[in-house]
N, C-alpha and C positions, 0 to 999 in steps of 0.2 A: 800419563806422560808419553802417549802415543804419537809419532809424527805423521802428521794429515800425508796421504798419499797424492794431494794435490799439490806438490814442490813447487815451487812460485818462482823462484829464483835462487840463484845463488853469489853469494856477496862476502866477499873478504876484504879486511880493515888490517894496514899493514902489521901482514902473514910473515914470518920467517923462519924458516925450520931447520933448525943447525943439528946436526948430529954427532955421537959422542965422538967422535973420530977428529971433531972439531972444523967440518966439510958444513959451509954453509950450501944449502939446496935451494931454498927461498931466499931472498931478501927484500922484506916490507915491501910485498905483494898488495895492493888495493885492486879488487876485479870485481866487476858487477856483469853478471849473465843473468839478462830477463828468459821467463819461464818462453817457451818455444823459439829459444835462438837456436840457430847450427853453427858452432866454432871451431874453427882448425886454432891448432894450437901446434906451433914452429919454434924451430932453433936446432942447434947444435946440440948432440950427445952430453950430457951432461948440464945442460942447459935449466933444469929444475921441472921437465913437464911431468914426468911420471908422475911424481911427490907431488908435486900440485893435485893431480886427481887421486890419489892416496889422499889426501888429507880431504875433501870431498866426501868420497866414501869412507870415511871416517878410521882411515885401516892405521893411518898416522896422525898423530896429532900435533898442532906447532908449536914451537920454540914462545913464541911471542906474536900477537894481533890475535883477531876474532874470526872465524868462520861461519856465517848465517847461511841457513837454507829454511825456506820460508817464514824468513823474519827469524828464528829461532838460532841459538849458538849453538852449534852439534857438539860442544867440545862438553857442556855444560848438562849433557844427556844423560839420563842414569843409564846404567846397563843394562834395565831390561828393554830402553826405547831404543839404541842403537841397533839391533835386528830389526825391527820397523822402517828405522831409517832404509837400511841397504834394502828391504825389497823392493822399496820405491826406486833404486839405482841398481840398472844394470851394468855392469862391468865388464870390460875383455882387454884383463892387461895379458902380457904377454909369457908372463911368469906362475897364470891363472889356469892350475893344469885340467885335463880332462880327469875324470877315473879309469883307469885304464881297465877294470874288469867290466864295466858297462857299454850297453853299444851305442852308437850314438842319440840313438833315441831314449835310450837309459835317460843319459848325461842331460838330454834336455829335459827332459821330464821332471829330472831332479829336483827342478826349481820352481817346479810345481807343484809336485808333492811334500815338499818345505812348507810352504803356505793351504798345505792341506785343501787343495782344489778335486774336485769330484773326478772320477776316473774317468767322465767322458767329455769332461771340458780338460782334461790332460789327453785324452788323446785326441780331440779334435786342434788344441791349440798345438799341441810338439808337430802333429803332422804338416799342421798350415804351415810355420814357421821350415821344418824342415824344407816342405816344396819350393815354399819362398827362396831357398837358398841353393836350392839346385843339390839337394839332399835325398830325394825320395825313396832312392833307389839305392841308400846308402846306408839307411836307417839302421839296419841292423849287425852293421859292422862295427869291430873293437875298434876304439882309436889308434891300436899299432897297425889296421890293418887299412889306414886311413894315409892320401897324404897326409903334408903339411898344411898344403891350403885346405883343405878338406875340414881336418884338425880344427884350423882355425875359424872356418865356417860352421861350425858346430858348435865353437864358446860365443859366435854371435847369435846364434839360435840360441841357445841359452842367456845369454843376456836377454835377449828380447822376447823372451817367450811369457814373458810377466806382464809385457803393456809395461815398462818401467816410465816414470815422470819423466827420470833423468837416464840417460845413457852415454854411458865413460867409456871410452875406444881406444886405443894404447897402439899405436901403429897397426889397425885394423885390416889390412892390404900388405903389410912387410913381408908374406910371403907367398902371393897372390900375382899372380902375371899379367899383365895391364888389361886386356880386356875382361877378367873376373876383379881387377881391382874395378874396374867401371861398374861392373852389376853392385859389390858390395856398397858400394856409395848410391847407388838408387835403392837399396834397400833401405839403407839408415836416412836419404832423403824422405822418402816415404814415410818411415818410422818420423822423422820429423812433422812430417806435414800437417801429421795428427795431433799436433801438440809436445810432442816429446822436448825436450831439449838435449842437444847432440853436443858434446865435444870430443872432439877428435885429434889426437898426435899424431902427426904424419913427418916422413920425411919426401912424401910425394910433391916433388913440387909441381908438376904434370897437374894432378887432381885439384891440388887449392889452386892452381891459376885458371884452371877450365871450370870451376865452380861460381867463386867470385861469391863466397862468401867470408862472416865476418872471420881476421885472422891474426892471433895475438902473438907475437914476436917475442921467445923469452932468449937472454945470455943471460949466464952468470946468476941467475937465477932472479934474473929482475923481469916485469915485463919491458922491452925497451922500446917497444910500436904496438899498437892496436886499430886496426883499420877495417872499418865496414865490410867493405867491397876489396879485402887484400890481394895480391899478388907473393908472392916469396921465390927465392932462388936460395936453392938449396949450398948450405954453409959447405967451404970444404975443411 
């Protein structure tokens, strides 16, 4: 009951995920992402995108509808296939802390020695990845001893240190000063190009208009626009 590491796509059949508080987050969500899209995913604070990629990565599960990723319903997974799932999905929401006794090269590694990779495809892949990110020379510093943008360049090293199918980004640039938020988005472009498929919450509307990729429009927890080639102006 293993999930193929080859995620095809991901497809929801009106989703709605109300919580005990009686705060609907979703409502009757229908969304189809073919395997190697890149999606910004928009709207206002409260809006529902977090919990949307929560329920993806299977961290939540919905009130009512179906969730497929590779044809399959993740909700219908036993618990020993849900760890399968997520290493095929990389993550970097924002509430996704570092360890703070490890250095950064720790923290990335970490997610390699999870899936019990050899110690010199862990250090060939955390170094690549670190360079990649303009880390190299950082690698051995604790996360208190890190910025913020720094910090948070290092849970996208870790996300992506796996080759994930899928990669979840949770305001990936929210504390990143506009020309490292440009580098981070040629990194995950890249990480696209290769097949990944990317979705991304941003409140940058800078970045999704200079992209001019597809871009899904959530209020209230609906999607209420979906557009190939979007533009967005940020809600106030």
């Amino acid at each position: 009951d293993r999930i193929c590491r080859d995620l095809n796509m991901i497809q929801m059949y009106q989703v709605s995920k109300i919580y005990s508080n009686n705060v609907t987050a979703l409502d009757t969500v229908n969304l189809h992402i073919e395997k190697g899209e890149f999606v910004f995913m928009v709207g206002p604070s409260g809006a529902g995108k977090t919990t949307l990629m929560r329920l993806i990565f299977r961290d939540e599960t919905p009130t009512n509808g179906s969730i497929l990723i590779d044809g399959r319903n993740i909700e219908r997974l036993s618990l020993g296939a849900i760890p399968y799932l997520r290493r095929s999905i990389g993550v970097v929401f924002q509430d996704f802390k570092l360890l703070p006794e490890k250095t950064a090269f720790e923290n990335v590694a970490f997610a390699l020695r999870v899936v019990e990779a050899s110690t010199e495809e862990i250090e060939m892949k955390t170094s690549k990845i670190l360079e990649a990110l303009g880390l190299a020379e950082r690698k051995q510093f604790l996360p208190g001893e890190l910025s913020a943008g720094e910090q948070q360049r290092v849970c996208i090293a870790r996300a992506l240190v796996n080759d994930p199918a899928i990669l979840l980004t949770d305001e990936p640039t929210g504390n990143l000063d506009p020309e490292l938020s440009v580098e981070i988005m040629r990194v995950l472009l890249d990480i696209n190009s290769r097949g990944t498929t990317v979705l991304v919450t941003t409140h940058n509307a800078g970045l999704v208009n200079r992209l001019q990729r597809r871009v899904l429009h959530l209020n209230g927890g609906k999607v209420i626009k979906d557009t190939l080639r979007g533009t967005y102006e940020n809600e106030t």
